[in-house]
C-alpha positions in Angstrom: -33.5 -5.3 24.8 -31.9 -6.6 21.9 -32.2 -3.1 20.1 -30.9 -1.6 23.1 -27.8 -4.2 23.4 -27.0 -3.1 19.7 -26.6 0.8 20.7 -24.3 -0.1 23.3 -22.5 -1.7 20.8 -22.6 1.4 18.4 -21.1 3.9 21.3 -18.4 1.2 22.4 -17.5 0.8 18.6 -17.6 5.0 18.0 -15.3 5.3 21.6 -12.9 2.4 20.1 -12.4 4.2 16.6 -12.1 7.9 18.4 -9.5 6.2 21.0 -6.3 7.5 20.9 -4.9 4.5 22.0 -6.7 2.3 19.8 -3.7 2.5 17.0 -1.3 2.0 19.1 -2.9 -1.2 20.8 -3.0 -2.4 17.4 0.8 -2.2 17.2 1.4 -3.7 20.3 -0.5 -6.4 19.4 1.5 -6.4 16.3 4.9 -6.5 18.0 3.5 -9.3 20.5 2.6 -11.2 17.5 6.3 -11.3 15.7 8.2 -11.8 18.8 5.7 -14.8 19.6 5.2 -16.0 16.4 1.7 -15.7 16.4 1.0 -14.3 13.0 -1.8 -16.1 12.4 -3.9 -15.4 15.8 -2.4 -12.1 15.1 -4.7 -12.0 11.9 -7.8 -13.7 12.7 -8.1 -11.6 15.7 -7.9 -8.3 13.3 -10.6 -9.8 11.4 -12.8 -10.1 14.5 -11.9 -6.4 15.3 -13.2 -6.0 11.6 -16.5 -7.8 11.6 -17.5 -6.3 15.1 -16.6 -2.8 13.8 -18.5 -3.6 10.3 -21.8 -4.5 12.8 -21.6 -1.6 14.8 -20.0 1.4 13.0 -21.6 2.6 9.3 -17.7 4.8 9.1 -16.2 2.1 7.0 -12.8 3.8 7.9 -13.0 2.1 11.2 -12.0 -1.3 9.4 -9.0 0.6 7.3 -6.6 -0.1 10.0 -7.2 -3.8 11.0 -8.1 -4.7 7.1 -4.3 -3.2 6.1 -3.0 -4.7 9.7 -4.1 -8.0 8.2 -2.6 -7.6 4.6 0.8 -6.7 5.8 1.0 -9.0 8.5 0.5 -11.6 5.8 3.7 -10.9 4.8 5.0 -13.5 7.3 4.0 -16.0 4.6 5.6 -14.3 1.6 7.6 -17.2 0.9 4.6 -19.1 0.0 1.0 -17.3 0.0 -0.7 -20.5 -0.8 -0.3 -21.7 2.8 -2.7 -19.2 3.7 -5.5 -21.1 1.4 -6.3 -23.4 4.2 -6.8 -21.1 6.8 -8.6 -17.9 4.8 -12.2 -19.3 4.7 -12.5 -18.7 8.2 -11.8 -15.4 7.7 -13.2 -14.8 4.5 -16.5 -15.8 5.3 -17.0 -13.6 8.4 -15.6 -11.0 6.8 -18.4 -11.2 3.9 -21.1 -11.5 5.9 -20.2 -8.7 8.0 -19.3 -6.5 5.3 -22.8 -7.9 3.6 -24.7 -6.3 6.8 -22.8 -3.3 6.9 -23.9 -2.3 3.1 -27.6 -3.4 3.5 -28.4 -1.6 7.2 -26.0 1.2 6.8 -27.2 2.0 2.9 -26.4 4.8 1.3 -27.3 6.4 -2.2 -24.3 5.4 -4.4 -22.0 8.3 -5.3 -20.3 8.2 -8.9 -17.5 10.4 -8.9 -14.8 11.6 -11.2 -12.9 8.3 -11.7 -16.2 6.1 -12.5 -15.3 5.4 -16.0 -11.4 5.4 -15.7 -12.0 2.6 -12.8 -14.8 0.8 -15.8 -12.4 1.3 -18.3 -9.2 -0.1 -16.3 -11.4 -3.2 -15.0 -12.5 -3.8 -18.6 -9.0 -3.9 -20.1 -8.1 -6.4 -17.2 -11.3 -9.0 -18.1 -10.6 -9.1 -21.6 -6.8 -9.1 -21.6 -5.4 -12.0 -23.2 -8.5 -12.6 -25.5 -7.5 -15.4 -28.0 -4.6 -16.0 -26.4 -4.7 -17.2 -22.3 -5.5 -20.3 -21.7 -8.4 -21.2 -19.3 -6.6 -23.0 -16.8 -4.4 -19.6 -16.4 -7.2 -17.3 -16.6 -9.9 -19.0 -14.0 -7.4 -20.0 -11.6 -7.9 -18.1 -8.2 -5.1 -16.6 -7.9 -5.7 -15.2 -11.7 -9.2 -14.1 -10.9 -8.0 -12.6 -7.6 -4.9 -10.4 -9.4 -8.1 -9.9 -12.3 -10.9 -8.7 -10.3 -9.1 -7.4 -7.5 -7.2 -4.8 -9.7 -9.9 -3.6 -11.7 -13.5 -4.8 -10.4 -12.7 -4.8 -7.1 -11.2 -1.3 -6.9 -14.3 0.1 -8.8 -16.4 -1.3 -6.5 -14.3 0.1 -3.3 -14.1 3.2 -4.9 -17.9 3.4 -5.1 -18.4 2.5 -1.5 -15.4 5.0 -0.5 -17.5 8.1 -2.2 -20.4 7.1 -0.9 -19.4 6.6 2.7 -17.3 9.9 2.4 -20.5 11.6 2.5 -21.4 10.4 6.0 -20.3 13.5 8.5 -18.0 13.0 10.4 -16.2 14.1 14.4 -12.9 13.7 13.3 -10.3 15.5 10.2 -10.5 11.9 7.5 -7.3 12.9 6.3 -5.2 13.4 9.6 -6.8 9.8 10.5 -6.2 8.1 7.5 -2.3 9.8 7.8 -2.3 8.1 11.0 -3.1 5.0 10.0 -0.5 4.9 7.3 1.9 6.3 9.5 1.1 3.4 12.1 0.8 0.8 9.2 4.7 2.1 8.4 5.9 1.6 12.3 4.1 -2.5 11.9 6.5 -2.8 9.5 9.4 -1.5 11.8 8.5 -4.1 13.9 8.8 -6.8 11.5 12.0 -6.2 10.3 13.1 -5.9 13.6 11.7 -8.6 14.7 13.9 -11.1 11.5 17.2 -9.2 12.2 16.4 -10.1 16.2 16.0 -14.0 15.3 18.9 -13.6 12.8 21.2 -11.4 14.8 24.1 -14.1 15.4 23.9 -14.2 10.8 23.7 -10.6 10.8 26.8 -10.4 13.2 28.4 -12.6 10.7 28.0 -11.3 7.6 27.9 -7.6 8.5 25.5 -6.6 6.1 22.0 -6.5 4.9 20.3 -10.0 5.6 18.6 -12.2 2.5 14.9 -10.7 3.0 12.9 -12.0 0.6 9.8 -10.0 1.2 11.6 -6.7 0.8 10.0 -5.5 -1.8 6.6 -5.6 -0.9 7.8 -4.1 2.9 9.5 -1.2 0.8 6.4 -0.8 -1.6 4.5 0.2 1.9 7.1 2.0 3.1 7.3 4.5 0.1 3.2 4.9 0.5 3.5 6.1 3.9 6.5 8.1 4.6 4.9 11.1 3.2 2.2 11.0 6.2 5.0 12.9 7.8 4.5 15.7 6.7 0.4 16.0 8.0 1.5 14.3 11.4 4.7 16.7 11.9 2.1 19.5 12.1 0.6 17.8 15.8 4.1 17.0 17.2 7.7 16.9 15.7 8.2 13.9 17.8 6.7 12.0 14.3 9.8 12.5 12.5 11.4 9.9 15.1 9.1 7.4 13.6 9.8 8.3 10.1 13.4 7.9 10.5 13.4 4.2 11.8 11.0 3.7 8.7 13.9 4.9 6.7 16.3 3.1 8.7 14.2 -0.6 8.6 13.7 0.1 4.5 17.4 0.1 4.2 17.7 -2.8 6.3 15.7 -4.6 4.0 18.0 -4.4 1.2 16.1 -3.1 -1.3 17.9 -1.0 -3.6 14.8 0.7 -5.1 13.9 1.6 -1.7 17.8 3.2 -0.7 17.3 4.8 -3.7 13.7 6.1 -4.1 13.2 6.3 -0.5 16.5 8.4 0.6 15.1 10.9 -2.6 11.2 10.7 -1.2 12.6 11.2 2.5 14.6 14.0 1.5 11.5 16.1 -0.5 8.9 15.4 2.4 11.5 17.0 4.6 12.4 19.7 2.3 8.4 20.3 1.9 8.4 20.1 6.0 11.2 23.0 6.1 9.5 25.3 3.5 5.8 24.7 5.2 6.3 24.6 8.9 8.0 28.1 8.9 7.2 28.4 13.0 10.5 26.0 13.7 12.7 26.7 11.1 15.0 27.3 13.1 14.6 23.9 15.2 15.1 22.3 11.6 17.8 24.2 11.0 19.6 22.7 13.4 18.0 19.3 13.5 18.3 18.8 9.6 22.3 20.3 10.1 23.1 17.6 12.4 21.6 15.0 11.3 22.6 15.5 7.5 26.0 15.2 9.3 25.7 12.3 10.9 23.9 10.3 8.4 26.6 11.4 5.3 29.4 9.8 8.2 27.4 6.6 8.8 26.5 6.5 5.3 30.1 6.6 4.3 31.3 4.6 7.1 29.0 1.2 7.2 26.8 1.3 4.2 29.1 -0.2 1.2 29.6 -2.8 3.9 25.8 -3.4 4.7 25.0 -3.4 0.6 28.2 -5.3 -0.1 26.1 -8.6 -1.4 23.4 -6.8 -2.8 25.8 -4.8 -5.1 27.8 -8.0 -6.1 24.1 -9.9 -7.2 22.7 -6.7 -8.7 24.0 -7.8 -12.2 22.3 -11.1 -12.1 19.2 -8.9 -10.9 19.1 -6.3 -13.3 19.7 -8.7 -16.2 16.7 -10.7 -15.3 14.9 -7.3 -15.4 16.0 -6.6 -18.2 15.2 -10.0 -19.9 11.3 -9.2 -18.4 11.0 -5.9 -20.5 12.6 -7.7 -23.5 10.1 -10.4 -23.0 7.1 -8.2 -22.2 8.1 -6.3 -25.4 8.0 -9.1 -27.6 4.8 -10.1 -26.2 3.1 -6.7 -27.0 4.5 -7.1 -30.3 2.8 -10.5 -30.7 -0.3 -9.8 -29.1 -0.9 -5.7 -29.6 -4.2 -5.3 -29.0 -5.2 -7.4 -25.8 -1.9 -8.6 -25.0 -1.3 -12.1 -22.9 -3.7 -11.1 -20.3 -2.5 -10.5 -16.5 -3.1 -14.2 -15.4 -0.8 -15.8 -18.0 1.8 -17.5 -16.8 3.8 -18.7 -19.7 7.0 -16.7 -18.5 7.1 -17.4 -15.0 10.1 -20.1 -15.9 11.8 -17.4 -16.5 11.8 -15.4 -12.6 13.7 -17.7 -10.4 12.8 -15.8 -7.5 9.1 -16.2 -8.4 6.8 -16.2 -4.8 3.9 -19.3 -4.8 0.8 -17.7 -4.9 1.4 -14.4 -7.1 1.3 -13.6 -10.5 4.1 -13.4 -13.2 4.9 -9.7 -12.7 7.2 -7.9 -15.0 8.7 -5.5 -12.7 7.8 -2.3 -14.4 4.0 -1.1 -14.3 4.8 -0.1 -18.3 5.8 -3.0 -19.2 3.1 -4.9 -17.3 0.3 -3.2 -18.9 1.5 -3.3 -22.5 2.6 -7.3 -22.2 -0.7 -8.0 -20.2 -3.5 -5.7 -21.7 -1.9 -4.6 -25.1 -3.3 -1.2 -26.2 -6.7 -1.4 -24.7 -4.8 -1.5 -21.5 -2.8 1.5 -22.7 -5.5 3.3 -22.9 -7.4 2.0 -20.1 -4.2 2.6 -17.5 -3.4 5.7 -19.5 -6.7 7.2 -19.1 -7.1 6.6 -14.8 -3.3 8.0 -14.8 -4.7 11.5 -16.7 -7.7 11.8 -14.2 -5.6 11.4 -11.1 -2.6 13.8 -12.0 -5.5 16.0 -12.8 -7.5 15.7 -9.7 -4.0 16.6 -7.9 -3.0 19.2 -10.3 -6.0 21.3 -9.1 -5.6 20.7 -5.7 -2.4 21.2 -5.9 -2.6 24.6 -3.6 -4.0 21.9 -0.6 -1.2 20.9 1.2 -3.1 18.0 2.3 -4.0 17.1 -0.9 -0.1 17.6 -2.4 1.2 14.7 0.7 -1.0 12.7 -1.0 0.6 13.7 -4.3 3.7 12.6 -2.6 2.5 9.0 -1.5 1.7 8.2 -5.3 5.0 9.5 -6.2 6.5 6.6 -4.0 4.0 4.2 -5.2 4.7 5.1 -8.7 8.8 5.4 -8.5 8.4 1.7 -7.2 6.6 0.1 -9.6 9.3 1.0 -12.5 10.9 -1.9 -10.8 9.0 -3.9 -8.5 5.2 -4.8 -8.8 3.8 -2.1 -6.7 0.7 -0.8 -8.3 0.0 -3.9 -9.3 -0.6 -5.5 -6.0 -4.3 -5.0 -5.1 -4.1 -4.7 -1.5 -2.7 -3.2 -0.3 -1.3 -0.9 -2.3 -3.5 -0.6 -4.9 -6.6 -0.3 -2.6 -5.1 2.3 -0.8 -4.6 4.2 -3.7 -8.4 4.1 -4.2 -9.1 5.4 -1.0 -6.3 8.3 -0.9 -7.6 9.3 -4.1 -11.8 9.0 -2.9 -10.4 11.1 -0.3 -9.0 13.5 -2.6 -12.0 14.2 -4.8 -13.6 14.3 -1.9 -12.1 17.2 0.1 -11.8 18.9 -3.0 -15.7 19.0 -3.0 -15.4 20.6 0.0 -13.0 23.0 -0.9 -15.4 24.2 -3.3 -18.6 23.9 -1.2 -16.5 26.4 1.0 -15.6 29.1 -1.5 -19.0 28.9 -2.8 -19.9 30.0 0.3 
């Protein structure tokens, strides 16, 4: 009976995942939980979705959606993760356990693929970072283990289960779902901001421009990651480009000047890629593209030096803390050339007033972050996994699946020259190591194919 009971459970999990409702009833749910103010329930019910797909489903994809759900519906506590402490056991432990199961009854043979050794290299250069020089206390604190192992052990080990579940067949195109769920994970975040300029309309009204939003940089991070999905989803329906737009249109609300800049020059190549690719409604885009370039250049010029009126006047006290961060992480490769300070030190952080509870000192510029943190072995280390991904997307260049991709760690990349970005372990940096499993992995079957 019991055996019986758990196939049931198998087929409801399968018809769940294949649903094409199923993403957008986690959105709803999502919306629900910011106009209620049920983060929290919102969270712990996407970890039950987790653990129940983890039982009955061996496509670890299935989990992608609520697992990222989870992560950026955190952001509700940005102002101080630590609040979270008290609360993440209960999910924490579920999670494990299911996740335990899943590995052990679903087994399969481990796959090593390209980016084994740049993923042992870059989780080495983490660990020993700071040898000699970063104290205990900074180095064995949890939220210096989790920033330790979760950017360089942790990703190795997802990246091992990623190729080895990639081998599993599949009823469904991998990269069209995993487009979706970016694309879906970009519209959560639509909602959110939404959702703080709706409780903050009568400030908004007031002040006629961009509100203080403190997690914008993390929102925009995201953003950047997903907006290329556009241009795999615009080949099912045009009616996608209506989601990319309010995208656009909530990242600029956020006030994030890297993501008004980066973003208006990342929308403007996936829709230029769109135009060249999608040659059967050129002429739809001609006009669509001719309008609306119109109307945005007139808005543009009409309310946006009001809306980024504040955030131009503070930009000098921004910039010069940025600037003091490269001086400092300079001076700290300098003194420390070989191992640097280690990524868990936090002898600077009295320097970043804006510095959120529960994070790490972050420089603000992956170059500077991995010279001040890992020295040259990090150099190297960071260096060597940059090499083998340009390279896996240089030959699969011709893919134009494989090229959106390209795209996404464009964003990514643009963003962490002056945010944290890469350097975030989930989700950013996890979802780098799937996109990229995903990568190698169709370019396997590319080659398969030819062979044939």
């Amino acid at each position: 009976m019991l055996k019986t009971l758990f196939k049931k459970g198998q087929t409801a999990a399968e018809a769940v995942w294949n649903s094409k409702y199923y993403l957008p009833f986690l959105l709803l749910t999502e919306f629900i939980a910011v106009f209620c103010d049920a983060a929290l329930e919102c969270m712990y019910f996407y970890v039950f979705l987790c653990v129940v797909f983890m039982i009955f489903s061996d496509d670890l994809l299935s989990i992608i959606p609520t697992v990222m759900f989870t992560l950026l519906t955190s952001v509700s506590y940005y102002k101080d993760f630590s609040v979270l402490t008290q609360y993440m056991w209960y999910a924490i432990v579920p999670f494990a356990l299911a996740l335990l199961f899943n590995l052990i009854y679903y087994r399969r043979k481990i796959v090593f693929g390209k980016l084994t050794y740049p993923y042992i290299a870059v989780s080495a250069a983490l660990i020993i970072g700071g040898v000699g020089v970063i104290s205990a206390d900074d180095y064995f604190e949890p939220i210096g283990l989790y920033y330790t192992l979760g950017l360089g052990l942790g990703q190795f080990v997802l990246y091992l289960i990623f190729r080895s579940r990639l081998e599993n067949e599949c009823s469904y195109d991998r990269v069209e779902r995993v487009a979706r769920i970016l694309y879906t994970g970009g519209l959560l975040f639509v909602v959110v901001v939404l959702g703080f300029y709706i409780q903050n309309l009568d400030k908004f009204i007031e002040k006629g421009g961009v509100l203080f939003f403190k997690q914008r940089n993390f929102v925009t991070s995201v953003f950047l990651m997903v907006i290329p999905m556009i241009c795999i989803l615009v080949r099912r329906s045009n009616l996608y480009l209506i989601g990319t737009v309010l995208m656009y249109i909530a990242m600029i609300m956020t006030g994030s000047r890297s993501g008004l800049l980066f973003g208006s020059f990342l929308l403007l190549v996936c829709l230029a890629y769109i135009y060249i690719k999608n040659k059967k409604y050129r002429r739809f885009y001609n006009w669509l593209f001719g309008v609306s370039i119109v109307v945005i250049a007139a808005l543009a010029i009409a309310f946006l030096p009001q809306l980024y009126a504040a955030r131009i006047e503070n930009a000098a006290v921004g910039d010069k803390t940025r600037l003091e961060f490269i001086k400092l992480g300079v001076e700290n490769f300098l003194s420390h050339p070989i191992f640097g300070i280690g990524i868990a030190n936090m002898k600077d952080v009295g320097i970043f007033k804006a510095y959120v509870p529960g994070s790490l000192m972050f420089y603000h510029n992956a170059v500077i972050q991995v010279i001040s943190s890992m020295g040259l072995v990090g150099v190297l280390a960071y260096g060597w996994m940059l090499f083998s991904r340009l390279k896996m997307l240089w030959i699969g260049r011709k893919r134009k699946r494989i090229a959106v991709f390209a795209l996404s760690y464009i964003g990514i990349g643009l963003m962490s020259m002056t945010n944290p970005g890469i350097f975030c372990p989930f989700p950013e940096a996890g979802l780098l190591t799937l996109m990229f499993a995903i990568v190698e992995k169709e370019e396997e079957k590319y080659k398969m194919e030819e062979e044939k």
